[in-house]
N, C-alpha and C positions, 0 to 999 in steps of 0.2 A: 470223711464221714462214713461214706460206705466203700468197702472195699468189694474188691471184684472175685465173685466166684460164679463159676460152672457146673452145674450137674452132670455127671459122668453118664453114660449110656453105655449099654454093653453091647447093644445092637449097633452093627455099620448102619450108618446113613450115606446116602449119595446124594449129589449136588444135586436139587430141584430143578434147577435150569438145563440137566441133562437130561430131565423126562416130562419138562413142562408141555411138551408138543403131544404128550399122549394121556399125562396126568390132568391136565388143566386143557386140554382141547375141548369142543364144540357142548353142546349145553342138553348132550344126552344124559337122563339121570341112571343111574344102576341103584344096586340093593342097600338101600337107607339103616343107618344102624343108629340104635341109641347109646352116647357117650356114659360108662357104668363107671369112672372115674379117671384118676388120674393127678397133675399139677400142673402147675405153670411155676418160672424160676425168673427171675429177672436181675441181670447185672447191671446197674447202674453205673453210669457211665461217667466219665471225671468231668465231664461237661455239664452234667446233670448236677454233678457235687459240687460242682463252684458254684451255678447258680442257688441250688440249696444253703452253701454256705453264705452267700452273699444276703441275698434276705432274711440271712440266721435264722433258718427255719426246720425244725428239727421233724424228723418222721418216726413214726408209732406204728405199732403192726393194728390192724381191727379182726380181731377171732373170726376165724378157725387161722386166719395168715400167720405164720409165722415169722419173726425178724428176730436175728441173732447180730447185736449192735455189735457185739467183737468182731464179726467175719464180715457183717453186711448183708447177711446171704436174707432173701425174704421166697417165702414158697406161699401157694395158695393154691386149694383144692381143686378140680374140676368136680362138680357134684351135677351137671345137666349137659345135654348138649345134642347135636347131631352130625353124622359121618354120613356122607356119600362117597363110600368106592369107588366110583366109576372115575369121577372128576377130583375127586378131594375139598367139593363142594361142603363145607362144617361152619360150626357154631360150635363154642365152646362154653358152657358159662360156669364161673368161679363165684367160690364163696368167699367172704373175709373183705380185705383191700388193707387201706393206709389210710394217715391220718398226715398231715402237713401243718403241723402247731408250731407258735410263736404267743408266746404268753397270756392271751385271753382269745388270740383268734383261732379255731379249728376248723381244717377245710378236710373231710371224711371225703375219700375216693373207694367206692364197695360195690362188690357185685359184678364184677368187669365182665365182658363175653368177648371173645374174642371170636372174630367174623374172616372166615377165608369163603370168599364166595365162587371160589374157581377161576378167579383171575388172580394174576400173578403180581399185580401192582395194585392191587384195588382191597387188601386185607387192612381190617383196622381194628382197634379195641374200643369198646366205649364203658362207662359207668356211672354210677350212681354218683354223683356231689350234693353233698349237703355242705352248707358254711353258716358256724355257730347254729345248728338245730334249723337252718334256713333249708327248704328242699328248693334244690336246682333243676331237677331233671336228670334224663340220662344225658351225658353228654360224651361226643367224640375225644376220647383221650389222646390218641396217636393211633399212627398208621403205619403200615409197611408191607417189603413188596418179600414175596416170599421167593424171586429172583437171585435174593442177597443171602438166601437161606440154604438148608440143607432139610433135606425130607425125609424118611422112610417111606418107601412104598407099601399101604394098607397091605399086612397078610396076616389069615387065620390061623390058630396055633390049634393044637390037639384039642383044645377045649373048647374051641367053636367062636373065642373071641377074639378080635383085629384089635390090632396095636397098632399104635400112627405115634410117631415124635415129628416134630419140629425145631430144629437147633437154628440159632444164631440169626433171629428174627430180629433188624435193627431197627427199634422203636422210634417214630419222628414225632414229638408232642403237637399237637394242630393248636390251629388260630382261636380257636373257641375256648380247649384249655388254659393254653397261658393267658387270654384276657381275664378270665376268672380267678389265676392262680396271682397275678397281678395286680389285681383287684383288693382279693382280699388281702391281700402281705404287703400293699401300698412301695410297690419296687415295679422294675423292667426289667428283673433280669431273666422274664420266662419267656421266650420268642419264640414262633410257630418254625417247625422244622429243627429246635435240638433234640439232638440226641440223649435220648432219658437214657439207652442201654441196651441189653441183650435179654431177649425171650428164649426160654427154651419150655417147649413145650412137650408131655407123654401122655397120650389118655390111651382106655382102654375101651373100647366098643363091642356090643354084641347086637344079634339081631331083635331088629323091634320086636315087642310083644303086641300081636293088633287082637 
């Protein structure tokens, strides 16, 4: 269903877990930036596709997201957010999402944010669900530990603005999703802790305007 692709980065990344003791240490704040864009990328995992496949449920991109059904690739804006330097303390929030359709039912997942709250195991994404025009709330999408990740260290370039990626974020779907995604698609085949796939994530940051 969806094939697996990566967004390429031209900047080195280093292993997160080799500077989580000084990146993600103790809960001093430094110089807060507002997120001025950016994307998020997500590789869908074959574990993700088989249960996709199994409940025969096909996925639709929701604007500005895009989805390219040849390659599988889906990308979604960053258009808000926040950066703290000191810790890597962010918020992320995207525009767009997906859709999870099966012939009259549609479950809309929009508006994701993606939350690193300066703990290295404790990062999750949550979003908007709506099912058939029903609002659900925001709900916890999946989680993951940015352990398992790769990071770029925040630095400012000639122009004043910080650049942050995040490669290889593995997405765990939570217990709250798959009851809902279950729910509506009347299957089991969505259980808390599959792997949906790979994040990668690039925004770009500048200094708040107060």
């Amino acid at each position: 269903m969806l094939k697996t692709s990566i967004n390429t980065f031209a900047a080195a990344a280093i292993a997160l877990g080799a500077f989580a003791s000084s990146a993600f240490a103790g809960t001093n704040t430094g110089p807060t930036e507002d997120i001025r864009g950016g994307s998020v990328s997500i590789v869908v995992s074959d574990e993700a596709k088989i249960a996709l496949s199994f409940g025969e449920i096909n996925l639709r991109k929701v604007a500005p997201t895009t989805y390219d059904a040849s390659t599988g690739k889906i990308v979604s804006p960053i258009v808000t957010g926040a950066l703290d330097r000191s810790n890597l303390r962010s918020e992320f929030g995207l525009s767009g999402g997906v859709q999870f359709r099966r012939e009259t039912t549609v479950l809309s997942v929009t508006d994701l944010v993606v939350s690193i709250p300066g703990a290295s195991t404790n990062c999750e994404v949550s979003a908007l669900f709506t099912l058939n025009h029903g609002f659900r709330g925001r709900v916890k999408l999946a989680t993951f530990s940015t352990t398992e990740a790769q990071a770029q260290v925040p630095v400012a370039d000639i122009s004043g603005k910080t650049r942050f990626k995040l490669l290889g974020a593995q997405l765990k779907l939570t217990s709250e999703a798959a009851a809902i995604l279950n729910e509506a698609f009347q299957t089991s085949a969505f259980q808390a802790g599959l792997d949906l796939g790979t994040a990668n994530l690039g925004a770009v940051a500048a200094d708040r305007e107060l």
